[in-house]
N, C-alpha and C positions, 0 to 999 in steps of 0.2 A: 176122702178128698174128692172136691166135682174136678172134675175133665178141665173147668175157668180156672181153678185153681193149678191145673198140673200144668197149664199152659200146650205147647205145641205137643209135647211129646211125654210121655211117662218112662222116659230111661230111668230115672232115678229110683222109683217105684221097682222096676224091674234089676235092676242092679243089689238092689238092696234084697231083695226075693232071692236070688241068687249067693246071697252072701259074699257079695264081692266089691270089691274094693274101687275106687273112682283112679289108683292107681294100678290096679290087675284087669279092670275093662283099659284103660289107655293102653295100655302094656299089649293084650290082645286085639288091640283095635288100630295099636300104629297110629296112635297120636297122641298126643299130650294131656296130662292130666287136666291141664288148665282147659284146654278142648273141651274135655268131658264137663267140668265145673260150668264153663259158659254154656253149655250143650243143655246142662240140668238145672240152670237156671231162666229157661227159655229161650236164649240169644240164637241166631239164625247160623244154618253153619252148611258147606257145601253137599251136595248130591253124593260128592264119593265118600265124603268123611260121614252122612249116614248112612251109605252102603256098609260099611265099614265097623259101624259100630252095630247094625243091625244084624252082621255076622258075625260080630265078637260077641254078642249075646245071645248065640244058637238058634238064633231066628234064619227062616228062608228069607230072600229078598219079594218073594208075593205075600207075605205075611208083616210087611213095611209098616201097615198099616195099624197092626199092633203096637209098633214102637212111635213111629211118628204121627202125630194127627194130621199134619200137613200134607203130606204126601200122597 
């Protein structure tokens, strides 16, 4: 899949490499599932809630840029 397609961020991509669920990333990310679904369908979401998720899936916060393209 090109980078146009995965839109801002490849959580989804990485979530799913993980074997984990869009309810067990919420669960260790302290936010809502629906968070994550909107998160993984492109939609824009605050600076701490990717902090957030970018430590819920064992990433350091200098390595952001693995998860979000924007950032």
């Amino acid at each position: 899949m090109s980078e146009a397609k995965l839109g801002r961020n490849i959580v989804k991509k990485i979530r799913e490499e993980l074997l984990m669920s869009k309810a067990e990333l919420a669960r260790k990310a302290g936010v809502s599932s629906l968070t994550i679904d909107r998160i993984e369908k492109g939609k824009s979401c605050r600076m701490e809630t990717k902090r957030k998720i970018i430590l819920a899936l064992g990433f350091d916060l200098a390595e952001k840029g693995k998860v979000f393209l924007d950032v």
